[in-house]
ROFI-89262 format. One record per residue: x, y, z of N, C-alpha, C in turn; residue in one letter. Coordinates in steps of 0.001 Angstrom, whole numbers. Layout:
    n.east   n.north      n.up   ca.east   ca.north     ca.up    c.east   c.north      c.up   residu
         X         Y         Z         X          Y         Z         X         Y         Z        a
...
//
This chain:
    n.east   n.north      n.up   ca.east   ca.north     ca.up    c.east   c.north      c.up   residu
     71853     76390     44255     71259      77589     43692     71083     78627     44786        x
     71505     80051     44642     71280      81033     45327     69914     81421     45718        x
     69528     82003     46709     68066      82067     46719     68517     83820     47744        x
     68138     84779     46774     68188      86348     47761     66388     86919     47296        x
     65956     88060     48239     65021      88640     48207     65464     90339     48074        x
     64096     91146     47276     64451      92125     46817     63130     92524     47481        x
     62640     93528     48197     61658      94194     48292     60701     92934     48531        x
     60408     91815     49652     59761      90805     49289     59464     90134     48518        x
     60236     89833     47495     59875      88864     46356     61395     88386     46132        x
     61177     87032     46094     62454      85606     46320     62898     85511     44894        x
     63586     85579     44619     64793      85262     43303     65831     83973     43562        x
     66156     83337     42243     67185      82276     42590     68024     82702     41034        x
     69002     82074     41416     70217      81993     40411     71135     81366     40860        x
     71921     81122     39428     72570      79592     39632     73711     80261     40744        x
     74773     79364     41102     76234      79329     41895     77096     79343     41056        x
     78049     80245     40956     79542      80024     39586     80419     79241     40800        x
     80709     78279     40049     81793      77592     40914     82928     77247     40003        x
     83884     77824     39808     84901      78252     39135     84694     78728     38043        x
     85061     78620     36611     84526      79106     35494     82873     78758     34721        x
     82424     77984     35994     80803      76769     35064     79682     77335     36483        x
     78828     77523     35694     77494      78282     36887     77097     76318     37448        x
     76534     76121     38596     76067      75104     39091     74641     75246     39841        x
     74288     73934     39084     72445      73860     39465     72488     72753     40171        x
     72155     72316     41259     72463      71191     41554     71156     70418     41427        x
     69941     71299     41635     68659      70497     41501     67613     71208     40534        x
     67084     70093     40048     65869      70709     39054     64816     70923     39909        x
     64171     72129     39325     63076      72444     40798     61693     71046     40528        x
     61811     70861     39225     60899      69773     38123     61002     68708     37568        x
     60345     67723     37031     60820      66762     36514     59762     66328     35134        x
     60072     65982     34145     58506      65293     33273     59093     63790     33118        x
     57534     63283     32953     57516      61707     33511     57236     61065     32204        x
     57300     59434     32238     56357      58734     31569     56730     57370     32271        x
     55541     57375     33143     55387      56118     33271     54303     55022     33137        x
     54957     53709     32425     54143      53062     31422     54364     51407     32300        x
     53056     50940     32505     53333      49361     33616     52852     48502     32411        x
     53226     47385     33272     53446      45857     32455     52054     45788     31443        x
     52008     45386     30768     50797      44877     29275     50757     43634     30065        x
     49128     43011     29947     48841      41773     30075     48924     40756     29263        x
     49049     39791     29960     49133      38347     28998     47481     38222     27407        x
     47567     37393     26945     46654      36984     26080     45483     35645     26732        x
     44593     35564     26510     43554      34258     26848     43987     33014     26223        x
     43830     32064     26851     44226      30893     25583     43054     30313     25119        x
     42698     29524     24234     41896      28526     23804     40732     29677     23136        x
     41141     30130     21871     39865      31144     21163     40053     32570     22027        x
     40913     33061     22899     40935      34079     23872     41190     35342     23624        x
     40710     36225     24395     40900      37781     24382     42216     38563     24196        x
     42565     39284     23777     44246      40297     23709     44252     40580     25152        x
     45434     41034     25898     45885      41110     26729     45828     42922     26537        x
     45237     43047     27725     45303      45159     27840     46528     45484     28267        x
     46753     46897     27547     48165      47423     27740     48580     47677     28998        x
     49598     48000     29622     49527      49007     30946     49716     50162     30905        x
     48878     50398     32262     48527      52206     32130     49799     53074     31186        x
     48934     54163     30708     50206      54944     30449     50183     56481     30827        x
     51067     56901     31618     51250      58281     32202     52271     58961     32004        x
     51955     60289     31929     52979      61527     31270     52471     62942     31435        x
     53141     63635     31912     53360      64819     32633     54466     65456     32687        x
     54657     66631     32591     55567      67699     33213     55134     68247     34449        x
     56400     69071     35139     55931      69654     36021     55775     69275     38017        x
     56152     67878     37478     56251      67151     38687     57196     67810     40097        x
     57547     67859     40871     58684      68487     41973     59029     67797     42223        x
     60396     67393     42713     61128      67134     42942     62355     68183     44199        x
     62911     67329     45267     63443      68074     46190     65043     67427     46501        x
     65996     68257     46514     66972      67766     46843     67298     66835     48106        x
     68117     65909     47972     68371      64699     49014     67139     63526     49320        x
     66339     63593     48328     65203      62979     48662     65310     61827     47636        x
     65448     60528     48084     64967      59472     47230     63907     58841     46440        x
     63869     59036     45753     62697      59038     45066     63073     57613     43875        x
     61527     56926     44463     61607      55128     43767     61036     54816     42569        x
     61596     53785     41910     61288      53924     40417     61160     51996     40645        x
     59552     51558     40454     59147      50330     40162     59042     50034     38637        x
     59328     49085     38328     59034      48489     36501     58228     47301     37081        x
     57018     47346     36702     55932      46705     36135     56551     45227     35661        x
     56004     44205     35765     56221      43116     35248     54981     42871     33915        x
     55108     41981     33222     54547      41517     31760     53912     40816     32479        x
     52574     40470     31910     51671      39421     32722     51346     37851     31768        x
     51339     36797     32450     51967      35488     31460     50993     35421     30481        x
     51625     34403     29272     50507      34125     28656     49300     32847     28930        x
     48329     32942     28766     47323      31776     28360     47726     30896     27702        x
     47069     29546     28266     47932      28470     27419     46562     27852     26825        x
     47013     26756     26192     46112      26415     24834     44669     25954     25580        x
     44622     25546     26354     43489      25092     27793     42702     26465     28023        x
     41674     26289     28331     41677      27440     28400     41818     28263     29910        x
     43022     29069     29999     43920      29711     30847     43444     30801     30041        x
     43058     31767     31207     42898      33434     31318     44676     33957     31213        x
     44725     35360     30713     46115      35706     30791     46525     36367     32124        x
     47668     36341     32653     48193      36925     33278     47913     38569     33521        x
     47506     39430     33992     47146      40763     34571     49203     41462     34558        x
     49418     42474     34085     50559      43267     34167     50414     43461     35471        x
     51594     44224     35714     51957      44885     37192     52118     46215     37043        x
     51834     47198     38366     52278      48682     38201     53688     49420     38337        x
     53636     50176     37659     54855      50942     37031     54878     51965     38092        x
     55748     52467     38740     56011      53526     39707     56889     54305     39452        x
     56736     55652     39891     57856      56624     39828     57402     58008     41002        x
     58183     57738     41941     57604      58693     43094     56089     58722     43296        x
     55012     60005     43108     53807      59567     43599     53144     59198     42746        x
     54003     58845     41607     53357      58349     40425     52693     56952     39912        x
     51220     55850     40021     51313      54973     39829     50757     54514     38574        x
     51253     53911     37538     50472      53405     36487     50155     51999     36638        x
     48803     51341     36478     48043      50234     36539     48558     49207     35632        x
     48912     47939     36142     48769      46986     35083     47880     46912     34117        x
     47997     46027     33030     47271      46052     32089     46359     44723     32936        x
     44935     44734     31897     43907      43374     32355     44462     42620     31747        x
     43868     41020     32225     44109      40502     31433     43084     39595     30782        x
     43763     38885     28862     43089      38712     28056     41978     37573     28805        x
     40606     37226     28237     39874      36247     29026     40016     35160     27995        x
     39880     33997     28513     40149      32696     28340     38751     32374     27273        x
     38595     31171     26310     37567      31038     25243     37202     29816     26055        x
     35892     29496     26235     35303      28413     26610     34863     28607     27816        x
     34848     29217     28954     35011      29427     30314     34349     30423     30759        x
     33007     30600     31140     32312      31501     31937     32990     32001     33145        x
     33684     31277     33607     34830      32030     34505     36271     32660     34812        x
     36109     32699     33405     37551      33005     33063     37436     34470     32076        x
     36339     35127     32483     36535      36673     31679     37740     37396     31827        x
     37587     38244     30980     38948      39222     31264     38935     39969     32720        x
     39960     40841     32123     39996      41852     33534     40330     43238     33514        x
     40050     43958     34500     40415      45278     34245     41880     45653     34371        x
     41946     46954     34100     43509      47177     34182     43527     48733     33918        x
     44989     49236     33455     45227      49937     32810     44512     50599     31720        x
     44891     49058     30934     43712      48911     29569     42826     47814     29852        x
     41827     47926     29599     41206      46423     30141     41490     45168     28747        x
     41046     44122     29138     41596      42896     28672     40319     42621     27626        x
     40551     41911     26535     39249      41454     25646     39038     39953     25814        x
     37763     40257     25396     36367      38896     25871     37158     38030     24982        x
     36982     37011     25377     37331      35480     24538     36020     34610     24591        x
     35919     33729     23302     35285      33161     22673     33914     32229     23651        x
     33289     32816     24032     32643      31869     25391     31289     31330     24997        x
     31180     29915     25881     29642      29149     24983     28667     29529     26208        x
     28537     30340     27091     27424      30546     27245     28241     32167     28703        x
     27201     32474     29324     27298      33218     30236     27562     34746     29476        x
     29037     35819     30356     29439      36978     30080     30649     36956     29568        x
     31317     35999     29736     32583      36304     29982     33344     36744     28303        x
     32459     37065     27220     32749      37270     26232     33274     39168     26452        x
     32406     39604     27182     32413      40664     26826     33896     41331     27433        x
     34176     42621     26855     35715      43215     26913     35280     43996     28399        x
     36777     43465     29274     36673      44459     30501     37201     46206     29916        x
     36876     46677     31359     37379      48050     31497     38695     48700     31699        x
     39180     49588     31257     40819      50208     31322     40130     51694     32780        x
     40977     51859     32738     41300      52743     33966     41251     54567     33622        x
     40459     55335     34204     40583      56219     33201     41805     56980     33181        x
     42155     57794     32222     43505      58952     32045     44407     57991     31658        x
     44620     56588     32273     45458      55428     31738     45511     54963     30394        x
     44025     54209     30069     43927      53173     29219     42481     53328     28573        x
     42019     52482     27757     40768      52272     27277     40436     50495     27479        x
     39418     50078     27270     38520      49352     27270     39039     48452     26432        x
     39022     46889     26561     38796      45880     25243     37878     45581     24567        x
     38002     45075     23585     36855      44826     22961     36112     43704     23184        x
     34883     43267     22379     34248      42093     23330     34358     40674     22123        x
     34375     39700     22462     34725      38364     21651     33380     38188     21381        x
     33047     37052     21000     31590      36628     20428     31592     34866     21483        x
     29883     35201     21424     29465      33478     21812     28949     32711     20759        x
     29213     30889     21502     29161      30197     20248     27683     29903     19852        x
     27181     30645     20807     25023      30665     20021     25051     31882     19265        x
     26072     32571     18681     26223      34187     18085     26710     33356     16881        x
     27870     33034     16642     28665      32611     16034     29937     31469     16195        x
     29120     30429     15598     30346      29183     15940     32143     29642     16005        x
     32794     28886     16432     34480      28863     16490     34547     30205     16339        x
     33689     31389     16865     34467      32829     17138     35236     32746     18091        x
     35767     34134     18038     37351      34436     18215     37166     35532     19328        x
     38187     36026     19851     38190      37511     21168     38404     38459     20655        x
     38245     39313     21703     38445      40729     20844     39417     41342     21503        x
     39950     42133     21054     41283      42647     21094     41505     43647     22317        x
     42526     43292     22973     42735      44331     24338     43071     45562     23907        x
     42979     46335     24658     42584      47912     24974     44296     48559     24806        x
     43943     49558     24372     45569      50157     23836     45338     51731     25252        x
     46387     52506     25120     46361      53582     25670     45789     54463     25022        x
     46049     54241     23805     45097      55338     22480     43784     54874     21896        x
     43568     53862     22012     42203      53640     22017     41575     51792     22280        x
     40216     51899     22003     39786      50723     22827     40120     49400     21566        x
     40082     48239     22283     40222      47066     21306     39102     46680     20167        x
     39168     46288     19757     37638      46230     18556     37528     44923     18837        x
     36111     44445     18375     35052      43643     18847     35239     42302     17906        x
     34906     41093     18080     35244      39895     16929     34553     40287     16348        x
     34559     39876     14818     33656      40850     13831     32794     39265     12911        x
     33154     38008     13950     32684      36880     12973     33474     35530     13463        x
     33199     34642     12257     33755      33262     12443     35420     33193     12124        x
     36213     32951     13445     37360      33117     13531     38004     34606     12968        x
     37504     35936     13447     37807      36726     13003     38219     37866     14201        x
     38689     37711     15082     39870      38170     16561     39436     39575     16081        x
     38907     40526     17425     39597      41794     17767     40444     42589     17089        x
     40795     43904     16615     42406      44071     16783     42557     45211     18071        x
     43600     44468     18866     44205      45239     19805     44151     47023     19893        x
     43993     47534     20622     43868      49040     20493     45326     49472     20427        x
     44962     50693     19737     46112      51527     19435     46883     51422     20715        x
     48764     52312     20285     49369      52553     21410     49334     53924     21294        x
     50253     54987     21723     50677      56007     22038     52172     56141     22033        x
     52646     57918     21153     53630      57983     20369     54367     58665     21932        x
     55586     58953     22143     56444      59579     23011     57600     59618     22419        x
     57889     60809     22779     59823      61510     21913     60013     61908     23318        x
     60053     61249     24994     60703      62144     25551     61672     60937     25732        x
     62585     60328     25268     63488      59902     25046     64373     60195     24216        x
     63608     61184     23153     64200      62128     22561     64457     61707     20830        x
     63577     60282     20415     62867      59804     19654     62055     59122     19981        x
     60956     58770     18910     59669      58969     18778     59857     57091     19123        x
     58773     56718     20396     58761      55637     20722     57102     55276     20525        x
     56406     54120     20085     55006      53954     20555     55185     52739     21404        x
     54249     53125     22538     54290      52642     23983     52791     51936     24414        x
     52414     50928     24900     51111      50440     25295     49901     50188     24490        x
     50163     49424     23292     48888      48629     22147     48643     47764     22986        x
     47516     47822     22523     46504      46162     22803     46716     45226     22266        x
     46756     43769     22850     47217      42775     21918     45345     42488     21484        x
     45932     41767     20231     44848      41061     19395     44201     39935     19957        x
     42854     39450     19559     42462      38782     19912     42654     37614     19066        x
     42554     36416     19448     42509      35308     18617     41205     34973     17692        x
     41548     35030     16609     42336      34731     15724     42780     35440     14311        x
     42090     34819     13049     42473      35196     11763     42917     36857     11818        x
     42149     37673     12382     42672      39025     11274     43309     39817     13397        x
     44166     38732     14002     44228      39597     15297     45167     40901     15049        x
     44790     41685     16194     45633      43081     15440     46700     43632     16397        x
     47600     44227     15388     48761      44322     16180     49283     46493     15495        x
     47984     47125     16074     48245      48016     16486     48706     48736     17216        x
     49448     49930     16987     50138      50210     18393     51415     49695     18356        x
     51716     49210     19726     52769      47950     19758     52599     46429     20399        x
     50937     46284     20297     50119      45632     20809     50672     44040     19651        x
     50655     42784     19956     50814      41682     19495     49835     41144     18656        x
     49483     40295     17561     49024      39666     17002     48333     38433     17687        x
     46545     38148     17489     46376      36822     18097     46581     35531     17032        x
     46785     34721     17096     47113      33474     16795     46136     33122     15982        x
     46382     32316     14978     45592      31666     13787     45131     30450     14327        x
     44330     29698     13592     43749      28761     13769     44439     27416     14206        x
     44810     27308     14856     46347      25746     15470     47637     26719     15916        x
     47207     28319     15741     48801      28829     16445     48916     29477     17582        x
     50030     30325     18113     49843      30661     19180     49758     32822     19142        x
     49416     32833     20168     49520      34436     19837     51367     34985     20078        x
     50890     36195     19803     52500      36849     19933     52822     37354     21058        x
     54199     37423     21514     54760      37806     23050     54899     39319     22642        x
     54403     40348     23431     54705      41507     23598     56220     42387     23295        x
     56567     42879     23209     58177      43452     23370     58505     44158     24521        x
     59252     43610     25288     59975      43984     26311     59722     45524     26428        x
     59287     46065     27890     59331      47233     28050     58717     48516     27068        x
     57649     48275     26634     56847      48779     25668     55127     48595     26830        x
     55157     47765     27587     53648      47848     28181     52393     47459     27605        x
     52707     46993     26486     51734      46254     25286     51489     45156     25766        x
     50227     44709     25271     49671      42997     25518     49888     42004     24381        x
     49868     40663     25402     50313      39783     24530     48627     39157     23460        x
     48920     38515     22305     47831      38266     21710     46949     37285     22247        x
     46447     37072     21530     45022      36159     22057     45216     34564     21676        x
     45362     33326     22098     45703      32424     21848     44339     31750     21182        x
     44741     30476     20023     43883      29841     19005     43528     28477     19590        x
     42397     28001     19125     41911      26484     19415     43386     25717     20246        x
     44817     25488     19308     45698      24623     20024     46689     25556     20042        x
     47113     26816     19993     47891      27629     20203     47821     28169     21690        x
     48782     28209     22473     49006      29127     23651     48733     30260     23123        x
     48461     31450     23831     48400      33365     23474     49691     33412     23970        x
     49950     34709     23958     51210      35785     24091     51288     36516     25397        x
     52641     36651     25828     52897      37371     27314     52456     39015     27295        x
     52769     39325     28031     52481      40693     27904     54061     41261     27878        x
     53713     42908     27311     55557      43227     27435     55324     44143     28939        x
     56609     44349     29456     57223      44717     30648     57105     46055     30427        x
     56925     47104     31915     56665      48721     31603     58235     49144     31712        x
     58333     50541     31692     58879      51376     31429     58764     52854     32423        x
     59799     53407     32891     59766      54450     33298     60994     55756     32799        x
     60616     56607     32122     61453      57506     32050     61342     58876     32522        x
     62034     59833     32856     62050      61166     33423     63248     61321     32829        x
     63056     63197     32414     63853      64048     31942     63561     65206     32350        x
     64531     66563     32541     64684      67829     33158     65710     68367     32315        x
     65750     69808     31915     66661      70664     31629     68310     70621     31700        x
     69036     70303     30631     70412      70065     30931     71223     71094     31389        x
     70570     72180     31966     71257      73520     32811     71104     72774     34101        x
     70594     72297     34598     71179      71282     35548     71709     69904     35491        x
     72535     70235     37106     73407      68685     36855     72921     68047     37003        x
     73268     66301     36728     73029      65045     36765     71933     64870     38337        x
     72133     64109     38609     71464      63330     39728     72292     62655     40918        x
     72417     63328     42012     73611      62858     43155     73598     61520     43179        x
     72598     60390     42912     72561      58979     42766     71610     58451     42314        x
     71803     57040     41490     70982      56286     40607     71115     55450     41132        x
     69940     54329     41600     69563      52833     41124     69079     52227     40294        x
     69301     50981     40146     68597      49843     38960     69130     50445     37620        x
     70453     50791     37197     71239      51208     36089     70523     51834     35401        x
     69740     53059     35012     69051      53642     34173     70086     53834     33157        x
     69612     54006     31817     70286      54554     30754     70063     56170     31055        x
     71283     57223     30562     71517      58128     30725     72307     58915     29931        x
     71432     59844     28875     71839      60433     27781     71404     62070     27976        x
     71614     62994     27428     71628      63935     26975     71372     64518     25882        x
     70017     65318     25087     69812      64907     23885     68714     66340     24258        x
     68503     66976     23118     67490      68213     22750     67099     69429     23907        x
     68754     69620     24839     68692      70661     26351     68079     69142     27215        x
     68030     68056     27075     67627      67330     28220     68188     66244     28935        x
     68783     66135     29906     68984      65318     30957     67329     63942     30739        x
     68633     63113     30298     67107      62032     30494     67187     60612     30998        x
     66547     60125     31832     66808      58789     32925     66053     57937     32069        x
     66294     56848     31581     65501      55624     31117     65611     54545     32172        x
     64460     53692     33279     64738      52388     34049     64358     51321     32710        x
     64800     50160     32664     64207      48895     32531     64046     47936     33917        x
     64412     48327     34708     64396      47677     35697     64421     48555     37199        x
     63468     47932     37971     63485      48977     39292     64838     49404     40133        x
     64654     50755     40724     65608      51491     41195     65157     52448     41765        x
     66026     53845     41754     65607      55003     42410     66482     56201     42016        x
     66106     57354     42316     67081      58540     42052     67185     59567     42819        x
     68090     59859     43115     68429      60620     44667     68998     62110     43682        x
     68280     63661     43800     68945      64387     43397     69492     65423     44367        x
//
């Protein structure tokens, strides 16, 4: 891009390089980056919190400069014992970091509460102490889980549902009656309408699978595994059911298709063109050199 001055004040315009004007760099970039959803609690356990979710325009970007793109890992599930879930991993994109999701807390186990995150993780079913109650999400990220019940509250209760990006997990509402997972959050900068980072459900009967958040597990079942690259948590696992993994994050960026491509890509992004926009999808870590 040309760069001349008129009377002190800087102007740019594109380069004609044969019959086609050339941009070689976007002065900008808009983001969304979305990290791993946590696992589910096992044994009566909490939903697994989403991972963070972030989005912006406006970002800079500078020519010849590499700029790194991390994907978040899914955090495991809880197994029928009672096993706390796995915590997501953070999602990166230049100075950009989004938080794993918490993860879901384990039923039976004063030491096995949830955790914070992104979204925080929901309380599972506990016979005495805290560990019922729903951790914390991160702010601008995530919201809060909800909190499970104890068994001097209510016998064979259930967890409450991890924390979505759009809102917090809801609370066990009774005897075997799970959380539902918090909402996710809608995004078209892929250029259709995606929902990204639900809370998984808590275990059990009514667990919720808002958002794109997982279902917790019924009474002898297991919760549900997240979907790949969505940042959602896995559900809340039942009396003999394992819970659910968490799903894997996501990073995308898009800029104006009056400029060109990107001098180099890592970790194979998908790469389409769709509504004036140049748009990078990772599933997997890399980088982009413009």
């Amino acid at each position: 891009m040309a760069v001349f001055s008129v009377k002190n004040k800087t102007y740019s315009r594109s380069l004609l390089v044969g019959n086609a004007y050339y941009n070689p760099t976007p002065p900008s970039v808009e983001y969304l980056v979305i990290a791993g959803g946590a696992g589910g609690g096992g044994n009566w356990g909490g939903g697994g919190g989403a991972g963070g979710y972030r989005t912006a325009s406006g970002l800079s970007v500078t020519s010849g400069v590499s700029y790194t793109v991390t994907i978040g890992a899914g955090g495991a599930a809880g197994t029928g014992a009672p096993t706390r879930g796995g915590s997501g991993s953070n999602s990166v994109f230049s100075s950009i970091t989004s938080t794993g999701g918490g993860a879901g807390g384990a039923g039976f186990d004063s030491s096995l509460g949830p955790l914070t995150g992104g979204s925080g993780g929901g309380g599972g079913n506990d016979g005495s102490g805290s560990a019922w109650l729903g951790a914390a999400g991160t702010s601008g990220q995530g919201n809060a889980g909800g909190n499970g019940r104890t068994q001097s509250t209510t016998p064979n209760a259930a967890g409450g549902g991890g924390g979505g990006s759009g809102s917090a997990g809801s609370n066990s509402s009774g005897n075997q009656i799970g959380g539902n997972g918090g909402a996710g959050t809608a995004s078209s900068i892929t250029g259709s309408s995606v929902t990204y980072a639900g809370g998984g459900g808590g275990a059990a009967g009514s667990g919720g699978t808002q958002g794109t958040g997982q279902a917790g597990g019924t009474n002898g079942a297991s919760g549900t595994n997240a979907t790949a690259n969505t940042g959602s948590g896995g559900g809340g696992g039942s009396n003999a059911g394992n819970a659910g993994a968490g799903g894997s994050g996501v990073v995308v960026i898009r800029y104006s298709d009056a400029y060109s491509t990107a001098a180099s890509t890592t970790g194979s992004p998908t790469v389409t063109t769709s509504g004036g926009f140049r748009i990078y999808r990772w599933t997997g870590s890399g980088s982009i050199t413009f």
